[in-house]
N, C-alpha and C positions, 0 to 999 in steps of 0.2 A: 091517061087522063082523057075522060071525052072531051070533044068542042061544048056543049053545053055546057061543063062544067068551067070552063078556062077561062083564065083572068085573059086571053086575049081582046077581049074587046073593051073591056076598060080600059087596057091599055091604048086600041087606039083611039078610044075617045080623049083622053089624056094627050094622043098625039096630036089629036084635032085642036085640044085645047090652048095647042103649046106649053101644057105643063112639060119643061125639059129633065128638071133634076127628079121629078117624081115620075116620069117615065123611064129614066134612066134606072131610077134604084127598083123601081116596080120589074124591069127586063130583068135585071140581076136580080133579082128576087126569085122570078120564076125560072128564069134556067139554072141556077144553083139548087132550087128546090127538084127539079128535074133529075138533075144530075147525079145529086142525092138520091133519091127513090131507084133512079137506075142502077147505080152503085150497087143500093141494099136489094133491090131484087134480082139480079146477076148473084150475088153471092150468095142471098137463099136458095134462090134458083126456084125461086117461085114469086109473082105480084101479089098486092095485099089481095088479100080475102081467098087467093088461088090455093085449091089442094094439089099437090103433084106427087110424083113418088121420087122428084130429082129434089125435093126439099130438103138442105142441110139445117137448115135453122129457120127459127118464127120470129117473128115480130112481137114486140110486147110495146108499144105506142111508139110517143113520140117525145123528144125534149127540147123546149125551145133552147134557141142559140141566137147571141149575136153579133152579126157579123157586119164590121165598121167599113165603110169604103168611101172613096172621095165626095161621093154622093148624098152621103148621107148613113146611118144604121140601118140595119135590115135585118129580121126577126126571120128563123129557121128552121123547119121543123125535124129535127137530128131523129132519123126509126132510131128504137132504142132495141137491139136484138136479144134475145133467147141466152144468147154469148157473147160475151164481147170481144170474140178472134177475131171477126172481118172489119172492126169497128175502131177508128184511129185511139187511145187513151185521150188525144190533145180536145174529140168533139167531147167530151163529157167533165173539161177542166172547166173551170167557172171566168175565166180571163175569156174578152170579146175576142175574134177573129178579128183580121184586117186583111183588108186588103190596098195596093196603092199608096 
């Protein structure tokens, strides 16, 4: 993700703002979103839009998910793969996530 593109300065205006619980969940929002993409481009072996020749699998979008924590809900965007071997069956069940 570039800097131009990144929710970091929302966030810290939000920090500025003293919004607490909506920079909390906005954090967790974005390092789980993070995490995710790292995940799924470690096991492709390729980032979105990358051609490679270590590609095991493609990406075919994205599925929202939500994911409940003390914070509040938080909306996820699950890559949806080519395959679903590197891919938990629990991110594609329809019950929220929790965390906390």
């Amino acid at each position: 993700m570039a800097l131009d593109e990144s929710p970091l300065p929302e966030l810290l205006d939000a920090l500025r703002a003293g919004d607490g619980v909506n920079l909390i969940r906005d954090a967790v929002r974005l390092v789980m979103q993070e995490l995710i993409e790292l995940e799924a481009t470690e096991t492709i072996g390729a980032g979105r839009y990358e051609r490679t020749d270590a590609r095991t699998n493609e990406r075919n979008g994205h599925r929202t998910r939500l994911l409940s924590t003390q914070a509040g809900d938080i909306e996820l965007k699950i890559p949806i793969p080519g395959t679903l071997s590197w891919l938990s069956a629990q991110a594609f069940d329809d019950a929220p996530l929790r965390i906390g």
